[in-house]
Backbone bond lengths (Angstrom), bond angles and torsions (degrees), N, CA, C in turn:
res aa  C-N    CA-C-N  psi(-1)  N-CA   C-N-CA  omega(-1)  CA-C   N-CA-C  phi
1 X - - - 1.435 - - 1.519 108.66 -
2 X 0.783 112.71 -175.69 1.983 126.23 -157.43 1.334 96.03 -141.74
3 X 1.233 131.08 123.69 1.397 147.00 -166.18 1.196 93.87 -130.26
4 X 1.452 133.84 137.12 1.558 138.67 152.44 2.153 101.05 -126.12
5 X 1.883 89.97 122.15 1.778 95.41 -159.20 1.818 70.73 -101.50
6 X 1.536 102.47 152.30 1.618 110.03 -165.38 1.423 73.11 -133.76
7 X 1.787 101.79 143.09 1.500 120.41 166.87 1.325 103.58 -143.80
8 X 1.452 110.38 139.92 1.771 109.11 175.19 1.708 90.31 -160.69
9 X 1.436 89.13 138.03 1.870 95.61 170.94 2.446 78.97 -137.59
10 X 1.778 78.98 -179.85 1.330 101.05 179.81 1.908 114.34 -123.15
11 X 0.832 95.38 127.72 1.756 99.31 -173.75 1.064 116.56 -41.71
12 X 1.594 137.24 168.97 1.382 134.14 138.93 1.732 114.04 -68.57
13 X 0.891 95.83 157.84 1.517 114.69 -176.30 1.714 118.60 -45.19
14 X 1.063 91.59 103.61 1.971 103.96 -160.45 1.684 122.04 68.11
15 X 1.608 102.72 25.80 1.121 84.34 -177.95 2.130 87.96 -124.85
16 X 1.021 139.17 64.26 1.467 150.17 152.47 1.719 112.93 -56.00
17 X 1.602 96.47 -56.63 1.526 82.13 177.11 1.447 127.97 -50.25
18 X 0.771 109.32 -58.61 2.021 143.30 -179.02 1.673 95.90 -61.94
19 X 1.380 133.95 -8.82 0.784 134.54 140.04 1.330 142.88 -66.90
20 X 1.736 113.41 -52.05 1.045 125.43 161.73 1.569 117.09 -45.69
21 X 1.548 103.87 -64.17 1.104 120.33 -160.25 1.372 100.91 -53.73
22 X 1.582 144.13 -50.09 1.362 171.39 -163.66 1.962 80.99 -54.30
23 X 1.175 127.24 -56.87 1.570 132.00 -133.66 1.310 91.41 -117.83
24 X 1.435 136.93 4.14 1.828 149.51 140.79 1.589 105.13 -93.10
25 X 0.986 140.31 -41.37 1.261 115.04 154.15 1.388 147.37 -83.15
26 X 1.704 116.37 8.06 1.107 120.48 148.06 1.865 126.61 -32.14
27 X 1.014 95.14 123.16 1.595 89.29 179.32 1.949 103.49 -116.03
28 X 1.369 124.51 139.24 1.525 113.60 -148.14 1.681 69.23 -110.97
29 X 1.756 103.07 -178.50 1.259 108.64 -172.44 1.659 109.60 -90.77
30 X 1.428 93.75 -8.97 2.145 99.20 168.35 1.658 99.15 -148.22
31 X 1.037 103.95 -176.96 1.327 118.81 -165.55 1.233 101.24 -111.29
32 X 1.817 110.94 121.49 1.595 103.09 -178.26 2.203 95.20 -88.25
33 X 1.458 94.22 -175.26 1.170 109.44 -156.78 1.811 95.56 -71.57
34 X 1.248 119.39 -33.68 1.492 132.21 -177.29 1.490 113.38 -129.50
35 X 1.694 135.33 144.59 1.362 111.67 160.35 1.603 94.52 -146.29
36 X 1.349 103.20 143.50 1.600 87.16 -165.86 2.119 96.26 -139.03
37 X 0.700 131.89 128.31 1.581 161.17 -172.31 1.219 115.92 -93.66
38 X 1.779 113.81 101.72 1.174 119.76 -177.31 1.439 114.26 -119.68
39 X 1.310 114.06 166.86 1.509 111.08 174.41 2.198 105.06 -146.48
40 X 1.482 97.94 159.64 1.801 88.07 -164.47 1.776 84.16 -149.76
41 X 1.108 106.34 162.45 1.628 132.11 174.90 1.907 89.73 -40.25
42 X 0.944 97.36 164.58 1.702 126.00 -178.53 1.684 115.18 37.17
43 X 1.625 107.16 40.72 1.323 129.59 -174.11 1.227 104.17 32.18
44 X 1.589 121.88 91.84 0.887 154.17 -165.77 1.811 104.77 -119.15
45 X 0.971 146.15 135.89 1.835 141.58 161.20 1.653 102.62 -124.31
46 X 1.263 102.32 156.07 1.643 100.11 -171.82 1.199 82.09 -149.48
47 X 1.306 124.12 143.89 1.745 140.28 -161.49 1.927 88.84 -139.18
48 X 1.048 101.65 119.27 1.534 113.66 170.54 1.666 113.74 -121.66
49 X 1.283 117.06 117.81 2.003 117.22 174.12 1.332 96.90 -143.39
50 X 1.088 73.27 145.92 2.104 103.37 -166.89 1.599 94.76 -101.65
51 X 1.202 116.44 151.16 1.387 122.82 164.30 1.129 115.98 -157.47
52 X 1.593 119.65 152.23 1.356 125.70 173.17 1.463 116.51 -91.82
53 X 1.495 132.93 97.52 1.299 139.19 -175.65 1.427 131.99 -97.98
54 X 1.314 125.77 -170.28 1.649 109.72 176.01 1.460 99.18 -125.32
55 X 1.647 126.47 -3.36 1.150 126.02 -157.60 1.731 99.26 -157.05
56 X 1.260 114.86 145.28 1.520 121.73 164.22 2.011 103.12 -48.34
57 X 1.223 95.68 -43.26 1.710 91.12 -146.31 1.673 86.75 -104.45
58 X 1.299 124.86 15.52 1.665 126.11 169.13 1.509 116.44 -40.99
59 X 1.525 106.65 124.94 1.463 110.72 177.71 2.259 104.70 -51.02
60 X 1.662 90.21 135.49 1.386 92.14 -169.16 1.712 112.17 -143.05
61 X 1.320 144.06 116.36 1.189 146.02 -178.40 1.631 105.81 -43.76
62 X 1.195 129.95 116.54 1.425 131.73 -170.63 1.905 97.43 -132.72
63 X 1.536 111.35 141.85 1.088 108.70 167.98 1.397 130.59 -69.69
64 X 0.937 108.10 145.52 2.021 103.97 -176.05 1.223 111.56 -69.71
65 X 1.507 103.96 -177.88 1.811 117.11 164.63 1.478 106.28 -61.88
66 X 1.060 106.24 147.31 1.725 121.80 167.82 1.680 92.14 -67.34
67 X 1.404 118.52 174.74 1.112 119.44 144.53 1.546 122.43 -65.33
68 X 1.593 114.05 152.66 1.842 107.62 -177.34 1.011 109.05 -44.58
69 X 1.557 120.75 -59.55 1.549 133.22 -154.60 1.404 93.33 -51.98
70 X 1.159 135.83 -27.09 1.819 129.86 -167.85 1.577 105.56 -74.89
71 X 0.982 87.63 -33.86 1.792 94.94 -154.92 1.619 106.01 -119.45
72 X 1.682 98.23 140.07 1.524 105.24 169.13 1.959 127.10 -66.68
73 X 1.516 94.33 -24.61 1.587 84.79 -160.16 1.964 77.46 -154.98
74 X 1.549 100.69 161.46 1.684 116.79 175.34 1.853 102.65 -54.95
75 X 1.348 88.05 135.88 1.711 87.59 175.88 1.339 119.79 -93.08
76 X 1.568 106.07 140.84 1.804 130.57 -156.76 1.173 106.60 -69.48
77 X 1.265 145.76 124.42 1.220 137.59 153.41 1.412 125.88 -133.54
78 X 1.486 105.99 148.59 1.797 109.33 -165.47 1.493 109.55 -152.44
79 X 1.273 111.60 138.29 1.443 124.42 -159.54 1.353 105.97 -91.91
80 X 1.182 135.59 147.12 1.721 115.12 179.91 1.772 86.52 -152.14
81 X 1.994 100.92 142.98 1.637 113.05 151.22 0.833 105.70 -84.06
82 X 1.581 104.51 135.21 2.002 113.93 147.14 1.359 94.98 -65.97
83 X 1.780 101.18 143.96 1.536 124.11 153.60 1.268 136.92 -108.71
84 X 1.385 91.70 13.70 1.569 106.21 -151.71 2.271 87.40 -105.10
């Protein structure tokens, strides 16, 4: 199965870049099959990795918390199957 693990937190207040940048140099403990790096209005980052798994709930390398000072609120994350 094809797993895509979704991560997005929101910056502290002028701090988006240092966010981004923080969540592109993450290095995971393997390399998923895709990882793709987004950014949205109100310094927002969205971390997308694809993986090939055997299970919905398969042990999986996920990026951590930022430090607080980075971030306004705990960062969101949600597991999704491709159906396609």
């Amino acid at each position: 199965m094809r797993l895509t693990l979704m991560w997005e937190a929101r910056a502290a207040q002028g701090r988006g870049a240092e966010l981004l940048e923080w969540a592109r140099a993450r290095v995971l403990a393997r390399e998923p099959v895709r990882r793709e790096v987004l950014r949205a209005p109100q310094d927002r980052v969205l971390v997308l990795t694809w993986w090939d798994a055997e299970t919905f709930d398969a042990e999986l390398p996920e990026l951590p918390e930022p430090d607080a000072e980075l971030i306004t609120r705990p960062v969101h994350r949600w597991r999704f199957e491709s159906v396609e």
